[in-house]
Backbone as a chain_set.jsonl record, in Angstrom:
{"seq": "XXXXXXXXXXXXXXXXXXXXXXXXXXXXXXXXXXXXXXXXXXXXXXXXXXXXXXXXXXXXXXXXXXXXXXXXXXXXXXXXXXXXXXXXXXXXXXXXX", "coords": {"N": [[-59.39, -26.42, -18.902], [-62.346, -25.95, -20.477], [-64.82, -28.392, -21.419], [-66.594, -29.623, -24.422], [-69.811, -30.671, -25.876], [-71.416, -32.46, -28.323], [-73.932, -34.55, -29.165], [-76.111, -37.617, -30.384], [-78.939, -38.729, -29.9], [-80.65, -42.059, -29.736], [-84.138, -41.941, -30.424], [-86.895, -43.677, -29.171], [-88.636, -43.769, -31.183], [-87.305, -44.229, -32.92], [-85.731, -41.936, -34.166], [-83.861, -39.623, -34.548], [-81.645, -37.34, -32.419], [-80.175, -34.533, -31.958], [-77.783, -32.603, -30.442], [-75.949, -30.277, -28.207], [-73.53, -29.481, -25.862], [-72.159, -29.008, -22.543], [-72.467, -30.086, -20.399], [-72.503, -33.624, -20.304], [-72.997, -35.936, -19.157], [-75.525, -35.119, -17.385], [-77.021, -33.453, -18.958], [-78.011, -35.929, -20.487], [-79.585, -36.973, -18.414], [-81.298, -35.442, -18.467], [-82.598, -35.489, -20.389], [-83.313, -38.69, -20.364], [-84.978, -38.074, -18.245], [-86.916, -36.967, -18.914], [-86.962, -33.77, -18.349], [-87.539, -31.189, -19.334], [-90.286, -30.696, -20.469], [-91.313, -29.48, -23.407], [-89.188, -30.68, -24.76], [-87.896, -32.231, -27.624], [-87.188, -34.69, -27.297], [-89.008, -35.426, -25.364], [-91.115, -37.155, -25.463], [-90.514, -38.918, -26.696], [-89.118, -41.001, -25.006], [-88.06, -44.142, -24.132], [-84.122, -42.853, -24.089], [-81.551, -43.26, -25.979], [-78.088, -43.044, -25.9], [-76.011, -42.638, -28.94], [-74.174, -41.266, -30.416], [-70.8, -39.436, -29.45], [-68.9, -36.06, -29.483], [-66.137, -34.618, -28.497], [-65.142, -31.606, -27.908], [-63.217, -28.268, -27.372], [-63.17, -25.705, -28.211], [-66.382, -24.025, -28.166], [-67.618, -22.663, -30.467], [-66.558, -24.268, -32.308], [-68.26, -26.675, -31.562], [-70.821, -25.751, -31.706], [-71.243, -25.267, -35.027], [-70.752, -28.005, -35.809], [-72.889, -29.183, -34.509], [-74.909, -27.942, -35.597], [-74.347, -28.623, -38.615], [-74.741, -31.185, -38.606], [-77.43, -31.653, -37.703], [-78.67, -30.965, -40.108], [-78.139, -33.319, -41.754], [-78.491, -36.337, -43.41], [-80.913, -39.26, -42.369], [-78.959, -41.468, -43.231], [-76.318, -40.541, -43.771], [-76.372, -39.6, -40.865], [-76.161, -41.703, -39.408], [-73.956, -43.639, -40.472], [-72.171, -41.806, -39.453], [-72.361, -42.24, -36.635], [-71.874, -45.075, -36.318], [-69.355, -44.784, -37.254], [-68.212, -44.74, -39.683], [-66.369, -43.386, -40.986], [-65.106, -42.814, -43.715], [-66.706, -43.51, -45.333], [-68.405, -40.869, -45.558], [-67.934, -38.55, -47.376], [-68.56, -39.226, -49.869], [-71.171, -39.709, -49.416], [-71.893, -36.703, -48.895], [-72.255, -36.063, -51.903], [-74.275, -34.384, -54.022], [-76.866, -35.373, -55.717], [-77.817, -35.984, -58.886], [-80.609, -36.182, -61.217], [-81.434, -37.789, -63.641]], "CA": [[-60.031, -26.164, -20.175], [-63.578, -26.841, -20.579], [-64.925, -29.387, -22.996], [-68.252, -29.048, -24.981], [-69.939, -32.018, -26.335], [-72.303, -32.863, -29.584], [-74.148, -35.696, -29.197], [-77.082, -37.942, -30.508], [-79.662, -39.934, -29.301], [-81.853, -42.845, -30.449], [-85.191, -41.576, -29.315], [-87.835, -44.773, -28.588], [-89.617, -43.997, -32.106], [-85.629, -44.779, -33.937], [-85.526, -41.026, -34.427], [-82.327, -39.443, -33.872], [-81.965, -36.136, -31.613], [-78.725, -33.86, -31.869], [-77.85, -31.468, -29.117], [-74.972, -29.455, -27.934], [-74.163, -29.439, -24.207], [-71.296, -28.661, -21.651], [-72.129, -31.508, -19.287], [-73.117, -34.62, -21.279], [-74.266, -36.848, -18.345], [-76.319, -34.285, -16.761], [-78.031, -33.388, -20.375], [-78.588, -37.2, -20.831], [-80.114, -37.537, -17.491], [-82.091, -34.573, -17.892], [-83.447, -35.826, -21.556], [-84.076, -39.622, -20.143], [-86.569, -37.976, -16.861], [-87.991, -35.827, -19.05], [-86.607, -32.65, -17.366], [-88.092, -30.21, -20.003], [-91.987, -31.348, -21.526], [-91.149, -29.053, -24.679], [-87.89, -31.243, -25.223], [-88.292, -33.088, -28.418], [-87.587, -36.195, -26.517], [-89.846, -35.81, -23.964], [-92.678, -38.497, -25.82], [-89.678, -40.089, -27.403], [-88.359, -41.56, -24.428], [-86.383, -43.7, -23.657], [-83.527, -42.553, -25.219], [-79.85, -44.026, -26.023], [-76.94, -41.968, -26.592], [-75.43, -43.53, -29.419], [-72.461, -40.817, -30.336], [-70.655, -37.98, -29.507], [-67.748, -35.934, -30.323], [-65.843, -33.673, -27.353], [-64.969, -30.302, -28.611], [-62.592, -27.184, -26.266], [-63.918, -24.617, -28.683], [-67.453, -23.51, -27.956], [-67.958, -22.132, -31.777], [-66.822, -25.1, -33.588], [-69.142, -27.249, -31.335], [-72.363, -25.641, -32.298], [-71.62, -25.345, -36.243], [-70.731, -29.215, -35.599], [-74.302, -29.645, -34.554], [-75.609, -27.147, -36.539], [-74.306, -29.255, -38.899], [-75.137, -32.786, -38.56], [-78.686, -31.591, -37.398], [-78.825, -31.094, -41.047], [-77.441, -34.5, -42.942], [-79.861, -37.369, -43.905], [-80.134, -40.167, -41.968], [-77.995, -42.347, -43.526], [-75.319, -40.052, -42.871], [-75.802, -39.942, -39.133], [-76.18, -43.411, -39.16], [-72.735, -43.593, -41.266], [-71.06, -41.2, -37.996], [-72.486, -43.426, -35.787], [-70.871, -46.135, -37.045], [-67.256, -44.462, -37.458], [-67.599, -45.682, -40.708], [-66.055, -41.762, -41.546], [-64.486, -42.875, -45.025], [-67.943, -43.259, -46.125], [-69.003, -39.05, -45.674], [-67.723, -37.625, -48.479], [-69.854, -39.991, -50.823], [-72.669, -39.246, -48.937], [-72.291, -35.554, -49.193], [-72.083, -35.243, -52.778], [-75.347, -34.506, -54.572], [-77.259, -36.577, -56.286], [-78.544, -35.817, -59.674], [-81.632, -36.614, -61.816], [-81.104, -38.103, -65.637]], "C": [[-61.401, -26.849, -20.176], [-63.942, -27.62, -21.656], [-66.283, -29.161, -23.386], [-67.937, -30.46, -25.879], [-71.68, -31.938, -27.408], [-72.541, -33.836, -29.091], [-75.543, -36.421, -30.005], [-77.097, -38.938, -30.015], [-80.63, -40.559, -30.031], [-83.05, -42.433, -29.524], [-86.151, -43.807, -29.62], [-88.458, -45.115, -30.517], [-88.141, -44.484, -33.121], [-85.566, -43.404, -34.722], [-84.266, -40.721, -34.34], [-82.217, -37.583, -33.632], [-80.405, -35.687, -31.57], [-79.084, -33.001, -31.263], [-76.442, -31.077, -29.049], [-75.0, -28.994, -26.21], [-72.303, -29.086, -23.434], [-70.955, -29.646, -20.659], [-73.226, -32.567, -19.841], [-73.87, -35.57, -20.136], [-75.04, -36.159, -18.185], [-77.495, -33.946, -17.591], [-78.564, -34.617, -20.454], [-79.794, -37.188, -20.006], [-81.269, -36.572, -17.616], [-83.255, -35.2, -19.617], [-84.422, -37.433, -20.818], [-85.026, -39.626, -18.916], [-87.29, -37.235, -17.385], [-88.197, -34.613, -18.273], [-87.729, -31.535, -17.939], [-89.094, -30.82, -20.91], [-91.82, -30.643, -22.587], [-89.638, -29.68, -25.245], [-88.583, -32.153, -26.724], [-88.251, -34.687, -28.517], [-88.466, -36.456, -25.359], [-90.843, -36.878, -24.38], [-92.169, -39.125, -26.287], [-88.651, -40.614, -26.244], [-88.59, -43.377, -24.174], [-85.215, -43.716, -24.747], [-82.028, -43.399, -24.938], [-78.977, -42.964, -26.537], [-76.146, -42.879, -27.451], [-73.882, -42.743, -30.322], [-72.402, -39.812, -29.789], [-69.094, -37.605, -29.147], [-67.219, -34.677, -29.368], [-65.199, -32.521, -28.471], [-63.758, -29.295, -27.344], [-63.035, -25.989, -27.283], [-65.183, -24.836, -28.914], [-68.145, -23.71, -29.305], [-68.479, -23.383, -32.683], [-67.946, -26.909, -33.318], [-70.507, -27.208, -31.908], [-72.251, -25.745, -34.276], [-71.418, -26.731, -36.406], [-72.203, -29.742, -35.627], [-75.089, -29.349, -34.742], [-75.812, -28.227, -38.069], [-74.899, -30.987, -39.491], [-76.904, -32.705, -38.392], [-79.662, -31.884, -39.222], [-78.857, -32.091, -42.256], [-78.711, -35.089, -42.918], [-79.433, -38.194, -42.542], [-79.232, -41.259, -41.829], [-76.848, -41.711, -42.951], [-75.104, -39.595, -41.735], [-75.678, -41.136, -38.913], [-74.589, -43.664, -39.771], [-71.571, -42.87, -39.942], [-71.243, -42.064, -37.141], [-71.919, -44.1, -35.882], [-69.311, -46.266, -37.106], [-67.306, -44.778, -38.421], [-66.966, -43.765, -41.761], [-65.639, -41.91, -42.6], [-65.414, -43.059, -45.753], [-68.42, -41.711, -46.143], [-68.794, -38.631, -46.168], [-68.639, -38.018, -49.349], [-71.071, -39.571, -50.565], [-73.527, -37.581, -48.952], [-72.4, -34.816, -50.935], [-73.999, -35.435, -53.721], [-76.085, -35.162, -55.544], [-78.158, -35.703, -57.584], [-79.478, -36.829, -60.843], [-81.28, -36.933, -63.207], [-82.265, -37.211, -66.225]], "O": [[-61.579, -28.043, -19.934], [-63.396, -27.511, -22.754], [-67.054, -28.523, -22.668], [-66.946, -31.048, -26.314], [-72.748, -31.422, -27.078], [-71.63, -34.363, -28.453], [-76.259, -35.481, -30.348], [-76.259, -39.782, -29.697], [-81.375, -39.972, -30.815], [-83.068, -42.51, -28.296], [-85.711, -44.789, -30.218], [-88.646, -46.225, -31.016], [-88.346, -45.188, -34.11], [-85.36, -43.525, -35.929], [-83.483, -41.619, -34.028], [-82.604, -36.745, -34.447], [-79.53, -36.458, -31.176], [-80.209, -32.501, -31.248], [-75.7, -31.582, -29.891], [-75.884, -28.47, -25.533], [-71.366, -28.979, -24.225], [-69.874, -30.005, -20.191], [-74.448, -32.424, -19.834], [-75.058, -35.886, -20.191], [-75.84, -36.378, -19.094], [-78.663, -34.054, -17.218], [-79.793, -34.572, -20.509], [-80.903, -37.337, -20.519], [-82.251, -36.81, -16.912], [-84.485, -35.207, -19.662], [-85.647, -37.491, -20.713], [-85.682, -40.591, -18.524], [-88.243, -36.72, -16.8], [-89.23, -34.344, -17.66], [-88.616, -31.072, -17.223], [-88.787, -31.376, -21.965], [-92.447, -31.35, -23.376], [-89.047, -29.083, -26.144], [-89.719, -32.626, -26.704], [-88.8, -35.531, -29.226], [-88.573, -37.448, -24.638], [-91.393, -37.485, -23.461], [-92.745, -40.16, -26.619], [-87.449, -40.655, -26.505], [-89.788, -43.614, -24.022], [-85.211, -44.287, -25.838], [-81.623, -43.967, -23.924], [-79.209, -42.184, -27.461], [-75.596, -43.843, -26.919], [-72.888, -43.349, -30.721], [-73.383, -39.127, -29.503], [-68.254, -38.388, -28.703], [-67.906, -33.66, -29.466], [-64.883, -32.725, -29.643], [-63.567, -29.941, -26.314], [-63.315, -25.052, -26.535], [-65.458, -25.703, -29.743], [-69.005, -24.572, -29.481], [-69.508, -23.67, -33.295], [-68.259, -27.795, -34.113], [-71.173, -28.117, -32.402], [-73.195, -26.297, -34.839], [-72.019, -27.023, -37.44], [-72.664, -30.506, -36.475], [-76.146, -29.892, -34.421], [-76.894, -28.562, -38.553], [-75.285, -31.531, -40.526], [-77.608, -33.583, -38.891], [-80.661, -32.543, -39.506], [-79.361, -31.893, -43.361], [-79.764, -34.579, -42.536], [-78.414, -38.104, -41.858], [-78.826, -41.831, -40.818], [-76.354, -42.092, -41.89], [-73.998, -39.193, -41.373], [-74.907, -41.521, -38.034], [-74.009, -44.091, -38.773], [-70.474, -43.328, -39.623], [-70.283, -42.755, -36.799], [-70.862, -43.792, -35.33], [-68.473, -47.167, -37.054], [-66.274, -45.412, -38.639], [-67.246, -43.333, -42.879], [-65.623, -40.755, -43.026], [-65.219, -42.839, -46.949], [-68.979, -41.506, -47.22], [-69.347, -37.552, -45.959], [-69.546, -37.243, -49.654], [-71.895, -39.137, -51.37], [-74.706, -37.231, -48.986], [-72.551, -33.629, -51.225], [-74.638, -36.474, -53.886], [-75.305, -35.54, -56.418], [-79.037, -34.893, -57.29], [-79.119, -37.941, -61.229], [-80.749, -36.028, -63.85], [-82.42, -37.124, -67.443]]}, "num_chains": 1, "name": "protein.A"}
């Protein structure tokens, strides 16, 4: 069974870079040589992998990091963490008085 992998990285500037990959070292290695100059880490190197979350379906990998690409950064910073009993709070919207 193959595995598929989400991950992020701390880029250099304390950005944070989500991706979707098949072979997670190989992606790393290819983000921290600067494989691809249109990578969005290529001027933000060097980078740290600081999570990521194995998957066997394909699908629910990418809306995973479809996903997360989307949150704030508190709430990647909050996955990071494991602190997962905090993410519901974080997703609920915030209104104006």
């Amino acid at each position: 069974m193959k595995t598929y992998y989400v991950y992020i990285l701390e880029c250099s500037d304390k950005s944070y870079y989500t991706g979707f990959t098949s072979k997670l070292h190989t992606r790393i290695i290819e983000h921290q040589t600067g494989k691809y100059p249109d990578c969005y880490t290529y001027k933000k190197r060097p980078i740290n992998l600081v999570f990521h979350a194995e998957f066997t379906d394909p699908n629910h990998a990418i809306d995973s990091e479809k996903q997360i690409k989307k949150w704030s950064r508190v709430k990647k910073e909050t996955l990071i963490n494991n602190a997962f009993e905090k993410l519901p709070n974080l997703s609920k919207k915030k209104f104006k008085d």
